[in-house]
C-alpha angles and dihedrals in degrees: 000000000000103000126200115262133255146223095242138142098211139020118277128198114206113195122207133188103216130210100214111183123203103278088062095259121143100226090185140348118207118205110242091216098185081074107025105100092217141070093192101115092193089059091050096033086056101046086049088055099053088038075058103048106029098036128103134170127188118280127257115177094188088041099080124181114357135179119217125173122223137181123223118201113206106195128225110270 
């Protein structure tokens, strides 16, 4: 997704476990915080909005649900 930017010094990753239902559709994305490089909720909270509005994966119909893990890069501003 292209993400707003940010007022930060570094680079943070933020790493999300994703709910993708079988339309391709990602229902809700959890920070994995053990791996994320950043405490600022607004930042996190934000990236996880636009995975959850701009994503798509292809659709399964006999998938169900399904679990993927992705990494988002906010760049230094």
């Amino acid at each position: 997704p292209i993400l707003p930017k940010y007022k930060t010094d570094v680079d943070i990753k933020v790493h999300l476990k994703l709910i993708i239902n079988s339309e391709g559709k990602v229902l809700s994305g959890n920070n994995i915080a053990s791996k994320t490089t950043t405490t600022d909720q607004r930042i996190i909270n934000g990236v996880i909005s636009e995975v959850i509005r701009l994503v798509r994966y292809k659709q399964d119909k006999s998938a169900g649900t399904q679990y993927t893990y992705v990494t988002c890069i906010v760049r230094a501003q």
